[in-house]
N, C-alpha and C positions, 0 to 999 in steps of 0.2 A: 233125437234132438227135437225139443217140442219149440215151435219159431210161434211166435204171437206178434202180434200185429200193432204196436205200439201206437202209430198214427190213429189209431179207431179210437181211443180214449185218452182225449187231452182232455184236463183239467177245463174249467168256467164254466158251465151253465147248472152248475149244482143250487140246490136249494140254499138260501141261508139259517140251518140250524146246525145244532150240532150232531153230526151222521156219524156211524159208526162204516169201514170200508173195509170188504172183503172181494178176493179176485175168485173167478170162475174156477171151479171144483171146492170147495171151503164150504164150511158148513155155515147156515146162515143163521144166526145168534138170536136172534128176536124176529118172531111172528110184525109183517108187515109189507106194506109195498117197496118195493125197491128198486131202484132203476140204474141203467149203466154212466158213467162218468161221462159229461163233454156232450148228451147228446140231446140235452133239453126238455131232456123229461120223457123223448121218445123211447119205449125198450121198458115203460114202467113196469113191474109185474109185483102179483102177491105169492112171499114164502112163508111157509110155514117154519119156524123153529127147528134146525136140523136137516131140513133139506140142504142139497148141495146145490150151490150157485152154477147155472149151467152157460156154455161160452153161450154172445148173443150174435146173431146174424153169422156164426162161425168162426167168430173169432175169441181169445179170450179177451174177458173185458172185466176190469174194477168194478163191483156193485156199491153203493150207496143208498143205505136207509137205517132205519123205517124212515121213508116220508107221511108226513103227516099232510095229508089234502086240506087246504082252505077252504070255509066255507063260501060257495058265490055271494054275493049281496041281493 
């Protein structure tokens, strides 16, 4: 029985565009950085097209991306 840890990825501090979302083990669909749901941007990482989304900090966790980084001013 595989137990995940639901409390580690609550929804809000996502980007506002439109992300596409996959969970830990899923293959990740577009070349880009992606980070895990709810944690502010912390946990961002770049996948390659194909890689599998791995749990973060050990737990499994929703991915969200590509983000697209802003440029500073």
């Amino acid at each position: 029985m595989t137990q995940t840890n639901e409390s580690f990825i609550p929804a809000g501090d996502e980007p506002d565009l439109p992300l596409v979302r996959r969970r830990t083990g899923e293959k990740c669909p577009e070349s880009g950085k992606w980070q895990p749901v709810g944690l502010g941007g912390r946990g961002r990482q770049y996948f390659e097209k194909g890689e599998t989304f791995p749990r973060f900090e050990g737990a499994s966790v929703e991915w969200i991306g590509p983000i697209q980084e802003s440029a500073a001013p």
